[in-house]
MDTraj code that builds the backbone (N, CA, C; nanometers):
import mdtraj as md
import numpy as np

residues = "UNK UNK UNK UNK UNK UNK UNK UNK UNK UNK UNK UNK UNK UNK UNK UNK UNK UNK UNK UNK UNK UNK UNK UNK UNK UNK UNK UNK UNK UNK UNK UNK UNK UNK UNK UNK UNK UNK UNK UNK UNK UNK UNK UNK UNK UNK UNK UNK UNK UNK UNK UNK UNK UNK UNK UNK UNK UNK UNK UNK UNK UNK UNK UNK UNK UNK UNK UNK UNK UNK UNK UNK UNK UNK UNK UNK UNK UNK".split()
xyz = np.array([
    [1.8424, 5.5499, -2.3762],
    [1.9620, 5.6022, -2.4390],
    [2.0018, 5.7256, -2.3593],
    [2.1292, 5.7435, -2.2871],
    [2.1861, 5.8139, -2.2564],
    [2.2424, 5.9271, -2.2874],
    [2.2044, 6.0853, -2.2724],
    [2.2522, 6.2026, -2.3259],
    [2.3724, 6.1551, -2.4243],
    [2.4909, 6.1352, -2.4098],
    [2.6047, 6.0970, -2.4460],
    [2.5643, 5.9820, -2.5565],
    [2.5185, 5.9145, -2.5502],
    [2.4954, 5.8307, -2.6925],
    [2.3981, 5.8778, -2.7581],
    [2.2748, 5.9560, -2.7485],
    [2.1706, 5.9615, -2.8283],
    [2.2669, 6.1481, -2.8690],
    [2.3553, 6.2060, -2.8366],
    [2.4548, 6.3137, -2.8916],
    [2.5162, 6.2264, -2.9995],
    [2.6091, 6.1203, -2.9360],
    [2.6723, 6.0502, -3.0580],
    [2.6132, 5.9903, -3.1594],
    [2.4782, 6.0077, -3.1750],
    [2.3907, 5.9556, -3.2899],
    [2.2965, 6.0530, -3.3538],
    [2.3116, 6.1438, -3.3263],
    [2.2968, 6.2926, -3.3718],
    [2.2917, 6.2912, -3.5197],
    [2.4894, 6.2947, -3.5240],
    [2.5135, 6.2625, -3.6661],
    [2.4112, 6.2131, -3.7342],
    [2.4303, 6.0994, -3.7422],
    [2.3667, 6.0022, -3.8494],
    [2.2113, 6.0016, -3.8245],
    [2.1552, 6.0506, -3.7359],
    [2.0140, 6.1070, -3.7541],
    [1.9841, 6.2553, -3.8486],
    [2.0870, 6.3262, -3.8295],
    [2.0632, 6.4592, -3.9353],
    [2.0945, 6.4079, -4.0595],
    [2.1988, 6.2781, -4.1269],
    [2.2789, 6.2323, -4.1673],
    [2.1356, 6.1563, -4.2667],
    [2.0521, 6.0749, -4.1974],
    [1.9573, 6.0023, -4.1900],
    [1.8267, 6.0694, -4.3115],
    [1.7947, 6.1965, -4.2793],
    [1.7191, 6.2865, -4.3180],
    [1.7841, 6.3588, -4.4062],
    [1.9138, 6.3952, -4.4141],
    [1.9739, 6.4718, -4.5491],
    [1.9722, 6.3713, -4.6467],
    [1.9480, 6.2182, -4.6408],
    [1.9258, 6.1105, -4.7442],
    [1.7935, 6.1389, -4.8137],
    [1.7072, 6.1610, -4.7356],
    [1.5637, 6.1663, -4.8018],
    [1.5861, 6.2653, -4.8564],
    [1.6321, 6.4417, -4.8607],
    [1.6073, 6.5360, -4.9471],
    [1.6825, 6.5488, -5.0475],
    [1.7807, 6.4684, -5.0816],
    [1.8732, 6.4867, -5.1927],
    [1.8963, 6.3893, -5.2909],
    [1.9040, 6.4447, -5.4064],
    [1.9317, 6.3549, -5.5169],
    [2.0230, 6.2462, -5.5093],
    [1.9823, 6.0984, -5.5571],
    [2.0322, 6.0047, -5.5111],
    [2.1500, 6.0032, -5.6352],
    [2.1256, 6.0907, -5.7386],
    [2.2204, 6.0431, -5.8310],
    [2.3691, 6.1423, -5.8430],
    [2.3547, 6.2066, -5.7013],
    [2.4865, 6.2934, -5.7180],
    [2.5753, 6.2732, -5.5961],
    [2.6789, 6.3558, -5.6120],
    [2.7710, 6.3582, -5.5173],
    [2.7782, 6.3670, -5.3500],
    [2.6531, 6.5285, -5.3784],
    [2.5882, 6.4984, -5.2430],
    [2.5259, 6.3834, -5.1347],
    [2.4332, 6.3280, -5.1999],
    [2.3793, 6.2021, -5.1858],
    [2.4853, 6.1025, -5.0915],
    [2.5964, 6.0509, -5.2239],
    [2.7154, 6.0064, -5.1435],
    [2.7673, 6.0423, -5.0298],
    [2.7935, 6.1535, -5.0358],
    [2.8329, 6.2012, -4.8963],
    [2.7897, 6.1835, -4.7814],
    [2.5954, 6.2198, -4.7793],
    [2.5199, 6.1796, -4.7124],
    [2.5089, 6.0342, -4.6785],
    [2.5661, 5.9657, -4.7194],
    [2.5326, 5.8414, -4.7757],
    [2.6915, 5.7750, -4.6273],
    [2.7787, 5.8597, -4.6801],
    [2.9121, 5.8372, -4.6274],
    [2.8835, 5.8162, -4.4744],
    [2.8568, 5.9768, -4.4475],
    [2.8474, 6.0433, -4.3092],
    [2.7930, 5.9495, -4.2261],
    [2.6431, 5.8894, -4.3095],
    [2.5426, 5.8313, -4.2488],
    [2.6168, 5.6931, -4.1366],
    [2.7023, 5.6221, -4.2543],
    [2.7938, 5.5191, -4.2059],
    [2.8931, 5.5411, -4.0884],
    [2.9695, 5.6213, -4.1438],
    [3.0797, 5.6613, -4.0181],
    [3.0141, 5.6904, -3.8952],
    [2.8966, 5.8059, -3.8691],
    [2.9088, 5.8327, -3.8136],
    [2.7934, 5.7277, -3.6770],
    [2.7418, 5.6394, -3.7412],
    [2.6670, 5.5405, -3.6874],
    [2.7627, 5.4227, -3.6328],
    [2.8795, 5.3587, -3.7229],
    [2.9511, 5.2650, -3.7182],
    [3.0604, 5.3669, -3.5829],
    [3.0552, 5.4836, -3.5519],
    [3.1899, 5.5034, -3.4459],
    [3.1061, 5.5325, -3.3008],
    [2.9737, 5.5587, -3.3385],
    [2.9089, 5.5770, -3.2023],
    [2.8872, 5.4663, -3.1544],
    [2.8462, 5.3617, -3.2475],
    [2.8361, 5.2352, -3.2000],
    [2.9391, 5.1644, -3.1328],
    [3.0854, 5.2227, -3.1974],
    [3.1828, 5.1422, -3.1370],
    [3.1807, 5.1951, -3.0006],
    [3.2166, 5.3390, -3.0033],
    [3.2505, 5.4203, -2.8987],
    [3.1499, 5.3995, -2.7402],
    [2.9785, 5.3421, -2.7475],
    [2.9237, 5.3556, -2.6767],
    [2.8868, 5.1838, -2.6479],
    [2.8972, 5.1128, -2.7332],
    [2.8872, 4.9567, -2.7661],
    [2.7538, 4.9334, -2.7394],
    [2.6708, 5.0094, -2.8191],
    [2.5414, 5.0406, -2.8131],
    [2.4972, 4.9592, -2.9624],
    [2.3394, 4.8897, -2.9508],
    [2.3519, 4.7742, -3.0371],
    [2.2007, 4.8150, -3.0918],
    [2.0994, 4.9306, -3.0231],
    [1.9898, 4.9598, -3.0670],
    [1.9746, 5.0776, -3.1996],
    [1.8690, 5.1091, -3.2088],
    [1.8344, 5.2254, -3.3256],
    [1.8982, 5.3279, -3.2858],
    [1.9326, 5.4402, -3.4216],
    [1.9827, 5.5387, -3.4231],
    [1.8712, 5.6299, -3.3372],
    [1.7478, 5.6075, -3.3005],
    [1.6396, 5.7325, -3.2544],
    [1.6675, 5.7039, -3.1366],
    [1.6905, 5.5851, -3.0636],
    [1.6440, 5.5333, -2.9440],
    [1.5936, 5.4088, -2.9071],
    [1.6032, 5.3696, -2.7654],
    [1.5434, 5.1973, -2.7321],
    [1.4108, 5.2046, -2.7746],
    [1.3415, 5.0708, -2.8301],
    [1.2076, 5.0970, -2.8159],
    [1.1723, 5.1685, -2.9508],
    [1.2595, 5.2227, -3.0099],
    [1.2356, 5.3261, -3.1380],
    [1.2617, 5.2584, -3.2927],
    [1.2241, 5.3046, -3.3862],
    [1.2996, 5.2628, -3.5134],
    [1.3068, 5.3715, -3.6001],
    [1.3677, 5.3292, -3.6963],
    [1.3827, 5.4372, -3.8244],
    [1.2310, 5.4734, -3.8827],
    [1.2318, 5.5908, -3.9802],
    [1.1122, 5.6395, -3.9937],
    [1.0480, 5.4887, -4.0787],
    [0.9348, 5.4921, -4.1473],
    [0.8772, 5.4142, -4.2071],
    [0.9381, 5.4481, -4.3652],
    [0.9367, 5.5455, -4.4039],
    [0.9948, 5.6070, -4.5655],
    [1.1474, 5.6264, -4.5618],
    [1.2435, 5.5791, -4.4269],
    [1.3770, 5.6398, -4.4944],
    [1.4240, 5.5398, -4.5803],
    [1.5065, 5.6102, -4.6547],
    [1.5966, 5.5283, -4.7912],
    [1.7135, 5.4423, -4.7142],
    [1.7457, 5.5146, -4.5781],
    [1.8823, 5.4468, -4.4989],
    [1.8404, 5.4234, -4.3822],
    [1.7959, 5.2842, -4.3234],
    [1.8356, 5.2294, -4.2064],
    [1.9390, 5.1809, -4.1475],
    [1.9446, 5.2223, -3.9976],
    [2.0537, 5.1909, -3.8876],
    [2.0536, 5.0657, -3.8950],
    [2.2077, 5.0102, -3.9207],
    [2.2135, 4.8942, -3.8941],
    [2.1294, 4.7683, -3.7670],
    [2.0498, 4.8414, -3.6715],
    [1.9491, 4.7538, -3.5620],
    [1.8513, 4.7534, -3.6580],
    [1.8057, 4.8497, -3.7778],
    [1.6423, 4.8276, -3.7777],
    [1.6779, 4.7173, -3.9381],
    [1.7573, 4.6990, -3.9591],
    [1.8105, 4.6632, -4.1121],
    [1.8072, 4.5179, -4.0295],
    [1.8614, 4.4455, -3.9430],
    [1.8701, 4.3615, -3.8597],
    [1.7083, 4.3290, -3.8304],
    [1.6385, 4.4411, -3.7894],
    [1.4977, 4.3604, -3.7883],
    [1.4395, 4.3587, -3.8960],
    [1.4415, 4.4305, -3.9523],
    [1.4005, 4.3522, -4.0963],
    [1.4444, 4.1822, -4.1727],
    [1.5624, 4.1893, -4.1764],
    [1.6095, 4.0365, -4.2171],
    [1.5450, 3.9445, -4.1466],
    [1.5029, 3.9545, -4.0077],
    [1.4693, 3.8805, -3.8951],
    [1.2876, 3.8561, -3.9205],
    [1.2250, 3.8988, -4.0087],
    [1.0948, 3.9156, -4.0024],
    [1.0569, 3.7602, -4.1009],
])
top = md.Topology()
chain = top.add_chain()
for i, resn in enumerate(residues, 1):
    res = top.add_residue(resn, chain, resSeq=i)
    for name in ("N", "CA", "C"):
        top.add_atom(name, md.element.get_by_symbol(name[0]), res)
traj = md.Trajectory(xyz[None], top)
């Protein structure tokens, strides 16, 4: 992953981790929840990059509540 895409996935990696510390039953949450999307779904467009939000070779933590659409993909696939 290239400076320039693993920047454009930044977002939704801080995005990623503000999911785990916040209450799932509020507003915040949502938001987090929001960000997480946008900002995964425009890097993806923008870089046409098809792997994990961490990196090639990488996946989401083992405990997050929100996986990147690649590791959500390996999961179904198992």
């Amino acid at each position: 992953m290239g400076n320039s895409v693993a920047l454009a996935f930044r977002g939704a990696r801080v995005a990623q981790k503000k999911i785990q510390e916040v209450n799932p039953n509020t507003d915040e949450y949502a938001h987090w929840i929001e960000i997480f999307t946008m900002t995964q779904e425009s890097a993806r467009r923008e870089h046409s990059y098809k792997g994990c939000i961490h990196g090639p070779k990488k996946g989401c933590p083992i405990d997050a509540v929100a996986l990147c659409d690649c590791c959500i993909r390996e999961e179904e696939e198992k």
